[in-house]
N, C-alpha and C positions, 0 to 999 in steps of 0.2 A: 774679373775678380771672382766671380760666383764658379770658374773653371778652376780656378785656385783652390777654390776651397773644395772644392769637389775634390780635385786629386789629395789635395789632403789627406779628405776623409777615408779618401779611400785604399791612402798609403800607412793613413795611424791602423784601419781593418788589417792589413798585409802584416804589419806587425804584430797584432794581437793577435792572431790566429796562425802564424808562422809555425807556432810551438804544438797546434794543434794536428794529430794525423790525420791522416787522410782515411783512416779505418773508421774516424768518428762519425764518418758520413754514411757508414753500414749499419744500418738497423734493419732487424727483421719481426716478424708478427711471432705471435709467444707459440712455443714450441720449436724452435729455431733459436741455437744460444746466440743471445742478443748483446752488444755490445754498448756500454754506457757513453751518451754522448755530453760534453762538458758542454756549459751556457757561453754563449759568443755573445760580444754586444756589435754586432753586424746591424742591428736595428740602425744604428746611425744612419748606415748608410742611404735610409730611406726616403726617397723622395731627394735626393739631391741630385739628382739628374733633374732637366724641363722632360716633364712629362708631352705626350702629343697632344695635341689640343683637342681632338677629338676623345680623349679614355675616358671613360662614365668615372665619376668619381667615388666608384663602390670599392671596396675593401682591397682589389687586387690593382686596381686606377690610383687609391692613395697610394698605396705601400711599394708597386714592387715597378720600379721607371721602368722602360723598355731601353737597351740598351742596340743601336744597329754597330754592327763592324764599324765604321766610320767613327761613335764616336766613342767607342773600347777605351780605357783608361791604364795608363801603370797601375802593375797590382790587383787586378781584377785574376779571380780564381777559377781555375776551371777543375773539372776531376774526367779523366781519359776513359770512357765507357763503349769500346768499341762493341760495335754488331757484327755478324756473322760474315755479312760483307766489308765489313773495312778491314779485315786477316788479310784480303787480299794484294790492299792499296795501301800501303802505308802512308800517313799522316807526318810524318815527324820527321827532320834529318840532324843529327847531331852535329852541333857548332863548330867543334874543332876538327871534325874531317870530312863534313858534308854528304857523310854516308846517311843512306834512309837507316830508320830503328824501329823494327817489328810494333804494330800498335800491341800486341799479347804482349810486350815488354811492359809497355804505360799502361795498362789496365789497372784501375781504383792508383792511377798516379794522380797528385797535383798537380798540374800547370799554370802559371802564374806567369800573366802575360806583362811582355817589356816591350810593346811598341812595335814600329813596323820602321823596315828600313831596304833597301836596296844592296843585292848579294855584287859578287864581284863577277856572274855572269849576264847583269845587268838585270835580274827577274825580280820585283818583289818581293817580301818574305815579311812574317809574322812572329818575334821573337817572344819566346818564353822561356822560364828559367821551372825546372822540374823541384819541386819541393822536396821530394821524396830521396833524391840521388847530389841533389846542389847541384848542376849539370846546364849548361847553356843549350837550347834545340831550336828549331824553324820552323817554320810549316809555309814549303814555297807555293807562292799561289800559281793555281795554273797555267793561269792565261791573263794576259793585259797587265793593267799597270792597279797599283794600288788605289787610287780615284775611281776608278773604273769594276772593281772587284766588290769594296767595299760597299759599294750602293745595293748592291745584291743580297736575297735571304740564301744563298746558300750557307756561308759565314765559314767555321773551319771544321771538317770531319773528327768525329769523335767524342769534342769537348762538350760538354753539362756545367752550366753554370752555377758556381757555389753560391754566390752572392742572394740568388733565390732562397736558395735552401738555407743559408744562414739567418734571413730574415725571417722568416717563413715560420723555421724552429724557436725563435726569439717571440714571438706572437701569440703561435698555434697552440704549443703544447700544457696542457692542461684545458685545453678549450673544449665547451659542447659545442660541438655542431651537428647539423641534420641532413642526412643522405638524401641525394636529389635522384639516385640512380638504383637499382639493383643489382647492375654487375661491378662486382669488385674482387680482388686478390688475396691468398693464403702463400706464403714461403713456403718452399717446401725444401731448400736446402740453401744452410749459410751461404758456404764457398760461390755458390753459381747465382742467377739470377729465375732459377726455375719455378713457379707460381705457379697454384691451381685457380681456375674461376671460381667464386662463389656466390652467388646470391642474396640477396641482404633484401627484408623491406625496406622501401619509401617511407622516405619519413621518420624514421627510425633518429633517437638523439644517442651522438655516439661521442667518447670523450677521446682527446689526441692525447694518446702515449708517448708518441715517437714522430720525430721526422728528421729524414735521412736525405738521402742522393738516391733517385730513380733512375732515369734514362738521361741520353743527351736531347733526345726530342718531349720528354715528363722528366723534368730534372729533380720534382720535388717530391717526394714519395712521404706520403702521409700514412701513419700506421695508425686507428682508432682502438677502439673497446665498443663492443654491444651491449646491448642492455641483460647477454645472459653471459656476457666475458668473455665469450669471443676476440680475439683481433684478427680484426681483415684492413687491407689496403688501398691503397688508389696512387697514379702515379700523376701528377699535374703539370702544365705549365705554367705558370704563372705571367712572369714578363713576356716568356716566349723568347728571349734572348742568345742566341745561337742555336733556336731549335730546330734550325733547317727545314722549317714549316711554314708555308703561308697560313695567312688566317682563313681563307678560306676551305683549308683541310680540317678541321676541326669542327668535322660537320659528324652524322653518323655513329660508327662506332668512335670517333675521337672525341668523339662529344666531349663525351665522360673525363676525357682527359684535361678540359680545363677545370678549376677550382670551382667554379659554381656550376658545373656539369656534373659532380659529384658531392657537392658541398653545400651548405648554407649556415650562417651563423642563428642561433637556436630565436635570438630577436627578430632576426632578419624573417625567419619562416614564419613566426608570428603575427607578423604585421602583413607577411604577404597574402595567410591564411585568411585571416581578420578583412583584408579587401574584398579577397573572395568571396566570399560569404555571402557581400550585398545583402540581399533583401531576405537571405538566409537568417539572418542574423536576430529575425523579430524572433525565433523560433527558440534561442538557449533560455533556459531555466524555466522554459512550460513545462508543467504536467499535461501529461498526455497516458491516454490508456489503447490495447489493441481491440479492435476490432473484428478481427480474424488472427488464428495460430500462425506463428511466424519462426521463423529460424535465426537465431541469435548467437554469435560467441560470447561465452563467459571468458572474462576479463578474470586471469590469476598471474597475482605479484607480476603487475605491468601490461599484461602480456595476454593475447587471445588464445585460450589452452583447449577448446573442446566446443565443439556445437550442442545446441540444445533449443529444442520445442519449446517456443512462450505458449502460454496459454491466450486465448480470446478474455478480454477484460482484465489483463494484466497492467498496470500501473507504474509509471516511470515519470522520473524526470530528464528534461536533458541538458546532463552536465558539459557535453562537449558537440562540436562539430567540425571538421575537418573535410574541406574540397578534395575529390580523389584527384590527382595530377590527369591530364590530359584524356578525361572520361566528364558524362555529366552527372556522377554521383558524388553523394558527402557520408561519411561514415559520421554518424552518432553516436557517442558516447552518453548508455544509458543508466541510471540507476535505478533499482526498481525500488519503490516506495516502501514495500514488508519488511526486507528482507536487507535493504543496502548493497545487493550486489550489484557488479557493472558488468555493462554486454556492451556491445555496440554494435551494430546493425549499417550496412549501406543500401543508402535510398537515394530516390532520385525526385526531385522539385516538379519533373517536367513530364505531364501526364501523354507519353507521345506513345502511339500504336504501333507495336511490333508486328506485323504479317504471323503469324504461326508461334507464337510466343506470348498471346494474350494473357496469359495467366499469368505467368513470370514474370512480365513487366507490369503486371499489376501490383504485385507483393510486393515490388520495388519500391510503387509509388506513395510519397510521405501520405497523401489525402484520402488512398484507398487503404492505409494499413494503420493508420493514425485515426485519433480524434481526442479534439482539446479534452482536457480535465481527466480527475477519477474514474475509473473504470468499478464497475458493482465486482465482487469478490468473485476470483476466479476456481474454480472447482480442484486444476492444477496447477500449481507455480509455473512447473517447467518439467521436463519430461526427456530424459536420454534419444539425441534423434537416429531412430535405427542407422544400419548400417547396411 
C-alpha cells in the first residue's frame, strides 16, 4: 500500500511539473541574466520513500529520502548534465532505432524515467521518455542483468536528479542560513557552466535567492546574498541520489559539497554556538576594562571595517561570543561603555605557552588582556593603528 502511494505521489509530481521547462532549473548569481524559476509543490514528495535506518534526522535525513537504482519510481526526473568526459561515451540510444544520441544533444534535457525492462538483444535497459522532444530513449546497462547492476552506486551516466532540487527550492528559498565554509562560487557566464572561486567568511548569515540544477554529482545549486549583496554559490548533494559518489568521497575538498559542509540553518548555528561556549558562557554581559593597549576591529553597519588601537583602561561590555571553527579562540563582541561602539576582538580561554611567540599569545589571552569591571578613564579612546 505505502508503494502505491508512493508512485502516486510521484506520478501527480510528473504531472504538475510536466508544463514546467527544463530552463527553470538554470539559475545564475546576479550579474549573469537570470532566469525566474515558478514554485513547484515537489514538497510532497517528501519523505515518502523509508528512509535508511541509519540517516540522522537532521534537515537533509527528514526531507530529502535517498533514492538507490533498485528502487527508481515511474516519473522520477532527471536533467542531462554531461562532463567533459561523457562527449565521449554516450549515455542514451533512441527507442525507435536503437541508435546511440550524442549526450551534447540532451544537455539541460529532461529525462523522465519509465522503468526498466529487457531489449530484444537480451541486455537490460533503463527506459526514459525526454521531456523536452516527447521522444522514447534507453540507457543500456553495460554488463549483467538488471538485479545485479542496480545494487551498485554507479547508477546512469549523466543524469542529476530533479526531485532534489524541486524539494530543496520548495523549503530553501527565502531562508537565512550560515556559511560553514569559505570557498564558494561566482557565474561567470549564463550559456556554460563556467564559475570563478570566491571566498566568503565563516559564519557569515546569507539569505537563499535562488535554487537551481548544479551537477549530476551536486545536483542542487543554491545561490545566496551576503550581507554586503553579493551572490555567490555552492553546489550540494543532498540525497546523493544518482550521484555516482560513495559516501566516503565526500571527504576534503568535497566536503563543502554536502549541504552542511556549506550550510547551517541560522537556529541551528545558534544553539551549536551556545554549546560551545561552555564555561565560556559565565563571561556575556560583563563589564570588563583593558589592561594593556590592544588591537580591535570596529564593527560598521554589521561588518568589521578598519583596525584600531584600544587604549589601556578602556571599558566594554560583552555583548557577544562566538567559538572560532576548528581553532581555540572565541571572537567577542564588544561595546564600549562611552561611546557605544562595537569592536570585537579574538581571544583565547587557554593560557598555553607559545616557544617564540610569548608576547602574542599573551595579547590573545582573555586573563592577561582582560579584567572584571570599569576601567579609570582612558587618556585615548582609540587611535588609528599605523600602517
Amino acid at each position: 500500500m505505502k508503494k502505491l502511494i508512493t508512485m502516486g505521489i510521484l506520478a501527480l509530481m510528473t504531472t504538475t511539473v510536466m508544463a514546467q521547462g527544463s530552463d527553470s532549473y538554470i539559475v545564475k548569481t546576479k550579474g549573469v541574466k537570470k532566469v525566474e524559476t515558478p514554485k513547484t509543490d515537489a514538497k510532497q514528495v517528501a519523505g515518502s520513500t523509508t528512509q535508511e535506518a541509519d540517516k540522522p534526522q537532521d534537515f537533509v535525513g527528514r526531507n530529502f529520502p535517498r533514492y538507490g537504482l533498485c528502487d527508481w519510481q515511474d516519473g522520477m526526473r532527471f536533467m542531462v548534465l554531461p562532463e567533459k568526459y561523457d562527449m565521449l561515451v554516450n549515455t542514451f540510444r533512441d527507442e525507435s532505432n536503437n541508435k546511440e544520441v550524442s549526450n551534447g544533444y540532451f544537455r539541460r534535457k529532461v529525462m523522465v524515467y519509465r522503468g526498466h525492462a529487457v531489449g530484444s538483444n537480451g541486455r537490460a535497459r533503463l527506459n526514459f521518455t525526454c521531456q523536452d522532444d516527447n521522444k522514447q530513449y534507453y540507457f543500456e546497462l553495460p554488463n549483467g542483468n538488471y538485479e545485479d547492476y542496480c545494487y551498485n552506486k554507479i547508477g546512469v551516466p549523466t543524469l542529476a536528479y530533479l526531485g532534489d532540487v524541486d524539494i530543496a527550492r520548495s523549503l530553501l528559498v527565502g531562508k537565512t542560513l550560515v556559511t560553514t565554509t569559505t570557498d564558494y562560487y561566482v557565474d561567470t557566464d549564463y550559456e556554460s557552466d563556467a564559475a570563478d572561486l570566491v571566498k566568503v567568511e565563516k559564519g557569515q548569515k546569507v539569505k537563499v535567492v535562488a535554487v537551481g540544477v548544479g551537477t549530476r554529482s551536486f545536483p542542487v545549486k543554491i545561490i545566496v546574498e551576503g550581507k554586503d549583496g553579493s551572490e555567490f554559490f555552492q553546489n550540494v548533494a543532498m540525497s546523493k541520489t544518482n550521484c555516482g559518489m560513495r559516501d566516503d568521497e565526500f571527504i576534503v575538498d568535497n566536503a563543502k559539497h554536502l549541504f552542511y559542509g556549506s550550510f547551517t540553518f541560522e537556529e541551528e548555528d545558534e544553539r551549536q554556538q551556545s554549546a560551545s561556549l561552555g564555561d565560556y558562557a559565565q563571561y556575556m554581559n560583563k563589564t570588563v576594562h583593558l589592561k594593556y593597549p590592544t588591537t580591535m576591529k570596529v564593527i560598521r553597519n554589521g561588518a568589521g571595517s578598519r583596525v584600531v588601537t584600544m587604549a589601556k583602561e578602556t571599558t566594554f561590555r560583552i555583548d557577544g561570543m562566538r567559538p572560532v571553527r576548528n581553532s581555540r579562540y572565541v571572537t567577542l563582541t564588544l561595546s564600549e561603555t562611552v561611546t557605544g561602539r562595537l569592536y570585537t576582538k579574538n581571544v583565547t580561554f587557554k593560557n598555553e605557552n607559545v616557544t617564540g611567540d610569548i608576547d602574542g599569545q599573551k595579547e590573545d589571552y582573555f586573563g592577561y588582556l582582560f579584567s572584571e569591571g570599569s576601567g579609570k578613564t582612558p587618556v585615548k579612546t582609540h587611535t588609528r593603528r599605523r600602517r
